[in-house]
DRENFI-100641 format. One record per residue (C-alpha): residue number from 1; residue in three letters; x, y, z. Coordinates in steps of 0.2 Angstrom, whole numbers, plus 2048, in hexadecimal, padded with zeros to 3 digits. Layout:
% residues N
    nr   rest     x     y     z
   NUM    ALA     X     Y     Z
...
***
This chain:
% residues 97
    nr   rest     x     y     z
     1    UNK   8A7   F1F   705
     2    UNK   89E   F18   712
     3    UNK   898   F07   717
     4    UNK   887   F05   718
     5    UNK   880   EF8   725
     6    UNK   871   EF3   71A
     7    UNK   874   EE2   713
     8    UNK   875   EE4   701
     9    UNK   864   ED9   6FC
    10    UNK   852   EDF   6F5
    11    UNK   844   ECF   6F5
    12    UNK   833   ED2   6EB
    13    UNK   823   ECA   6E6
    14    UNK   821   ECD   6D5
    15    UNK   810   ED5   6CF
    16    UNK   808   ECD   6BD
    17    UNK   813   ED6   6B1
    18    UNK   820   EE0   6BC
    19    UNK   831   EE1   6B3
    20    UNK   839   EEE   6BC
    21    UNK   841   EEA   6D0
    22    UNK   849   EF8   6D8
    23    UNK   85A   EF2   6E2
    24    UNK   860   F02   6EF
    25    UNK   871   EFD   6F3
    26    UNK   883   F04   6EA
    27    UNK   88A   EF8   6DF
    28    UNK   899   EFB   6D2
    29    UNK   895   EF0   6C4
    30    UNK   887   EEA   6BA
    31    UNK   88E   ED9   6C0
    32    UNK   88F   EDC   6D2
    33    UNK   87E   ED6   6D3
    34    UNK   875   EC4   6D4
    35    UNK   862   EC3   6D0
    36    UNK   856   EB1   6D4
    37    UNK   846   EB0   6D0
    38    UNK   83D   EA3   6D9
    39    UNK   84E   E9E   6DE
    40    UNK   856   E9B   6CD
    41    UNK   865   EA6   6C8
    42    UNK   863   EB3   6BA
    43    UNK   86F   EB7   6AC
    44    UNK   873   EC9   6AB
    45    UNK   873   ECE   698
    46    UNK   866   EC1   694
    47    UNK   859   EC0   6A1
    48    UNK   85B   ED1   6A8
    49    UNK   863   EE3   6A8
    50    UNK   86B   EEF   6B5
    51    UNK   86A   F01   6B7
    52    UNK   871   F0C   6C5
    53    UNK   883   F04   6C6
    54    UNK   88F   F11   6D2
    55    UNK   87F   F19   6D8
    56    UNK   87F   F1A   6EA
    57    UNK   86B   F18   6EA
    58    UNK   86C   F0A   6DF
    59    UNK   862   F07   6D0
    60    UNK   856   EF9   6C6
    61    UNK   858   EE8   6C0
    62    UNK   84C   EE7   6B1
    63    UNK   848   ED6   6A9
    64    UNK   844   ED3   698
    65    UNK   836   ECA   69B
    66    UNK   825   ECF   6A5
    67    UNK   823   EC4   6B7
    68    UNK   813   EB8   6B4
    69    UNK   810   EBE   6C9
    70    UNK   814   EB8   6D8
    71    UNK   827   EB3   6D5
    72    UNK   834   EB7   6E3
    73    UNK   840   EC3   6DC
    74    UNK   851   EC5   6E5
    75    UNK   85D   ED0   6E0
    76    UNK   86E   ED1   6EB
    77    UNK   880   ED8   6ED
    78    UNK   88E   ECD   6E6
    79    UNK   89C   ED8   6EB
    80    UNK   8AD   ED0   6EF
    81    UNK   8B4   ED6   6FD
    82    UNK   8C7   ED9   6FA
    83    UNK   8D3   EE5   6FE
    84    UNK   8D8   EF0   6F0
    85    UNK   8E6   EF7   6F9
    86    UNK   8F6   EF1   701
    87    UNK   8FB   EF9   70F
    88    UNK   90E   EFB   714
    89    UNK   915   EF1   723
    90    UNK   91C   F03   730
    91    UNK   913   F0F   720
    92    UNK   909   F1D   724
    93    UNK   8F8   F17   727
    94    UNK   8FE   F0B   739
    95    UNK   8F5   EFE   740
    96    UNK   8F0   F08   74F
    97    UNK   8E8   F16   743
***
């Protein structure tokens, strides 16, 4: 898999009744995601759903209730950044590689 350079954040205005808010970056969970709206934090499972999780091209964050308008959406990456593997000290894959 590649690394993509875009950070992964989308930012909208909300239109009068818009429950639907695109997000086009790869995430791996449903819970690999934080959402504000007008900069408070939403609760996935009660103030909103996600589709699209393992999707390279991302997916939608849907909230259970319409936007009144005008409310700043983010929706944002929350992806650890760890190392899943352990590589051996003189194994295979060197330093230098």
């Amino acid at each position: 898999m590649t690394v993509n350079a875009k950070l992964p954040i989308d930012t909208y205005l909300a239109a009068a009744g818009a429950t639907v808010f695109p997000y086009d970056f790869r995430i791996f969970k449903t819970s690999d995601l934080y959402v504000t709206v007008n900069a408070a934090l939403k609760v996935l499972g009660s103030d909103y759903a996600v589709t699209g999780a393992a999707n390279p091209n991302g997916g939608n964050v849907t909230f259970g209730a319409p936007m009144a308008g005008g409310e700043s959406v983010v929706i944002a990456g929350d992806l650890s950044a760890e190392r899943d593997t352990d590589y051996q000290e003189g194994g295979d894959l060197l330093g230098k590689t």
